[in-house]
N, C-alpha and C positions, 0 to 999 in steps of 0.2 A: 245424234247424227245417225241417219241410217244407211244401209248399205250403199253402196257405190257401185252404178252401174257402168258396165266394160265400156273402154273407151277405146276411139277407130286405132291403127297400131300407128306410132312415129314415121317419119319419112326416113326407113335406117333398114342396109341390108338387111341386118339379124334379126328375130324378134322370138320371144320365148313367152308359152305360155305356160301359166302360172300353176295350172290345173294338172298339167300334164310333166310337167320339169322336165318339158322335150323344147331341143332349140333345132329350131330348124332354117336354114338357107334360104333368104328370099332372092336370089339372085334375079334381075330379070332378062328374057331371052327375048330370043326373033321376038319383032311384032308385041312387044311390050312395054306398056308406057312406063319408061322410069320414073317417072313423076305425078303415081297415081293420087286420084282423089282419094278424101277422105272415105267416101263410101268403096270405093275400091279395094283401099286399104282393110276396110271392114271386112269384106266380102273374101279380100286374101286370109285374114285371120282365122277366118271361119271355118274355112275352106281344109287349114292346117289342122283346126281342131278336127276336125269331122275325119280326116283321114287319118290322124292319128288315133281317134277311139274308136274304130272303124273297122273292119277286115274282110270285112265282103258287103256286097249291095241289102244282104239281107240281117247284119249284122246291128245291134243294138249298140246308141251310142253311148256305151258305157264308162265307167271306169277301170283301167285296165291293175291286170295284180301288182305292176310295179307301182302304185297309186297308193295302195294299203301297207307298200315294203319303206315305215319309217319309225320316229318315235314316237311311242303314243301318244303323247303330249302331242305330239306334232299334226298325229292324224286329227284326233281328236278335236282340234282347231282348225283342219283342212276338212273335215266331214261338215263343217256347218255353212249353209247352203247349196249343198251337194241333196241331189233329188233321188229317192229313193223310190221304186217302182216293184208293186205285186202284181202280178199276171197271173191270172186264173185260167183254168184248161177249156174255158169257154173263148178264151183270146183277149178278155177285156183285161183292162189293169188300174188299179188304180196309183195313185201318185202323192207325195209325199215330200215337204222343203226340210230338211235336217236343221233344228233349230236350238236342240241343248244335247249336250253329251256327256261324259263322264271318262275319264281316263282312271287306268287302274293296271299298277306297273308292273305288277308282280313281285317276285323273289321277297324286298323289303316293304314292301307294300303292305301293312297291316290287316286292309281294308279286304284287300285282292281274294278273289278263292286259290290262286295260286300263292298264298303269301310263303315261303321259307321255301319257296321252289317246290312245294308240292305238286305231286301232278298225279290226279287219279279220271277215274273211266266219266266221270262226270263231267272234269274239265278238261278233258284232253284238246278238244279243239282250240286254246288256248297256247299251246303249244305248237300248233300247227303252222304251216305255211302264211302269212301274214292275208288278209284278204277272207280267213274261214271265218265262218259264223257260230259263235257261238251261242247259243237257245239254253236255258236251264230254264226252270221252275222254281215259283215263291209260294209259299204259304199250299203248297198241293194242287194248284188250280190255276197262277198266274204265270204265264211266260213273260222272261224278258230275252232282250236282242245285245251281242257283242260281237266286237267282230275283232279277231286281232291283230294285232301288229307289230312291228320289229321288238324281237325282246323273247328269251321264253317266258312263259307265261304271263304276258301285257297283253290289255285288249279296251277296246271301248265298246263303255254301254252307250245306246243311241238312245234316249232317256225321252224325246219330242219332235215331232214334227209336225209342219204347218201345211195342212190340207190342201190339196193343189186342183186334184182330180178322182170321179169319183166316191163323193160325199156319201151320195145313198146307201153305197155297197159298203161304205165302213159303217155308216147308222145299223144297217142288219146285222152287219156282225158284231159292235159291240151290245146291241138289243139283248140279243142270246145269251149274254153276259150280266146283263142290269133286270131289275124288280119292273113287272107291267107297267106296277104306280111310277116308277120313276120318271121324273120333268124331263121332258125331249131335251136331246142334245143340241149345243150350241157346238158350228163350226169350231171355234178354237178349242171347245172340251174333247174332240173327235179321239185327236193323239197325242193330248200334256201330260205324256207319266208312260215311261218304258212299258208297262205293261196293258196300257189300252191301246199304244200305237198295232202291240204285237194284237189283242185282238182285234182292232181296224185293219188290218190288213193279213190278218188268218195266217199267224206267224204261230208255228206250235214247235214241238219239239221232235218232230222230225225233218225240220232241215236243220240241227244243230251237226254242226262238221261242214257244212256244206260252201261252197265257193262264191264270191261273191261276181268275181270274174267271169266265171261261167255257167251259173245257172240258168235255167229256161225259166226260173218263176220268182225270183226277186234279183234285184241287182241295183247300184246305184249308178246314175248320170252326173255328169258335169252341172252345176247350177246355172242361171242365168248373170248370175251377182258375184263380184269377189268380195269378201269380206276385209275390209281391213282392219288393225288393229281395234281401233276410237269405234267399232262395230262389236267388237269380241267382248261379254264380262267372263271372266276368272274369277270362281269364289268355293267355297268348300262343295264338296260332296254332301249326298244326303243321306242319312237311316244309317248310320255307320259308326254309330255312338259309341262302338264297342273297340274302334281301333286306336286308340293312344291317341300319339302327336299325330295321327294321321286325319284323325276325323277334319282339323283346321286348313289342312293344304288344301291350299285351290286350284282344283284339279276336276273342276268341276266349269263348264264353258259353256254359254248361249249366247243369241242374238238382242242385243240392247234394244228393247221396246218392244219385241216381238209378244205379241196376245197368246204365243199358244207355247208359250215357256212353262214349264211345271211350277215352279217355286221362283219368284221376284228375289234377288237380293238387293236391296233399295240403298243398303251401304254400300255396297261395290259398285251400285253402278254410280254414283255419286263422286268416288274415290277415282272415276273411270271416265267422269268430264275434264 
């Protein structure tokens, strides 16, 4: 089953969108059909999200810091379909559909770099403000992406994303990265694994600390799709053989069917019909 695409809102004063966990008044005034059509309806829905991610005519429509203030687990399941966007100082950007992610809780968290509530210069952004990004390094050469959320030291790795816009400009940058002789990249190979999304979209380790809310050079939007459950798999984490009972929790989430997932789990998603 794949994603489900938003539907026009009910014929009912209230309506809350799901993205935003903002409920807002539809009351209607002067000169307003109380009995709009569906596309009307549409056109009101939109209209709420837009002014809610919004803040000025020039403003990106993002997602705001109360969006990243939950529980990991929770984000982590709320970041997938959510569209991630790098802009370069040229003005172009390119774009990105959030499709596997990783939550990692902290404190008891065996896996976690924060696990016993540790907290050093490396991970501090973890601890930070929910919404920060945090950036480290694998193996001397590789960035990955986190960003954290309610909890000290909980955060999610954004582990894939599905290529939206912008193709070329991640092909060059992960080039610089790969052997002459290597087979040209396939669309779905662009950004399946935390660390080629970070080099398709020239993610280093200098925006680690950085806000997602307000930066001028990455930031995420609202998706086009709401994911529901019968969309989501739950299955273990990966490369983490080293934490106990933790390596089996599944705390590990993507999009059912989706081509540019990292690793298939073929039992869960089975377990997940």
């Amino acid at each position: 089953m794949g994603p489900r695409k938003r539907k026009p809102l009910p014929a009912r004063p209230q309506a809350k969108s799901r993205r935003s966990g903002v409920t807002a008044e539809l009351q209607p005034g002067p000169g307003v059909d109380p009995d709009p059509s569906p596309q009307q309806r549409e056109e009101e829905e939109e209209d709420l999200v837009s002014r809610y991610f919004n803040t000025g005519k020039a403003a990106h429509r993002r997602l705001p810091s109360d969006f990243f203030n939950r529980p990991c687990v929770t984000l982590a399941k709320e970041f997938l379909g959510q569209v991630m966007v790098r802009k370069f100082p040229d003005g172009s950007e390119v774009k990105g559909r959030i499709v596997e992610t990783e939550a990692y809780l902290g404190g008891e968290d065996q896996a976690s770099h924060s696990r016993g509530g540790r907290q050093t210069e490396r991970n501090a952004a973890m601890f930070m403000n929910p919404g920060t990004m945090y950036v480290y390094q694998i193996y001397g050469v590789y960035f990955c992406l986190n960003v954290s959320s309610r909890g000290d030291g909980a955060a999610v790795l954004i582990r894939s994303l599905e290529p939206l816009q912008g193709l070329d400009a991640m092909r060059q940058f992960r080039s610089k990265r790969r052997k002459e002789t290597g087979k040209p990249l396939k669309d779905h190979e662009l950004c399946n694994g935390p660390s080629k999304l970070c080099q398709a979209l020239n993610i280093t380790k200098t925006f680690d600390r950085g806000d997602l809310a307000t930066s001028s050079e990455v930031w995420i939007e609202p998706g086009p799709e709401i994911m529901s459950a019968a969309d989501i798999i739950s299955t273990s984490r990966i490369g983490i053989g080293y934490a106990g009972e933790w390596v089996t929790k599944p705390l590990r989430f993507y999009i059912k069917g989706n081509k540019c997932v990292s690793v298939v789990d073929r039992k869960a998603e089975k377990g997940n019909d």
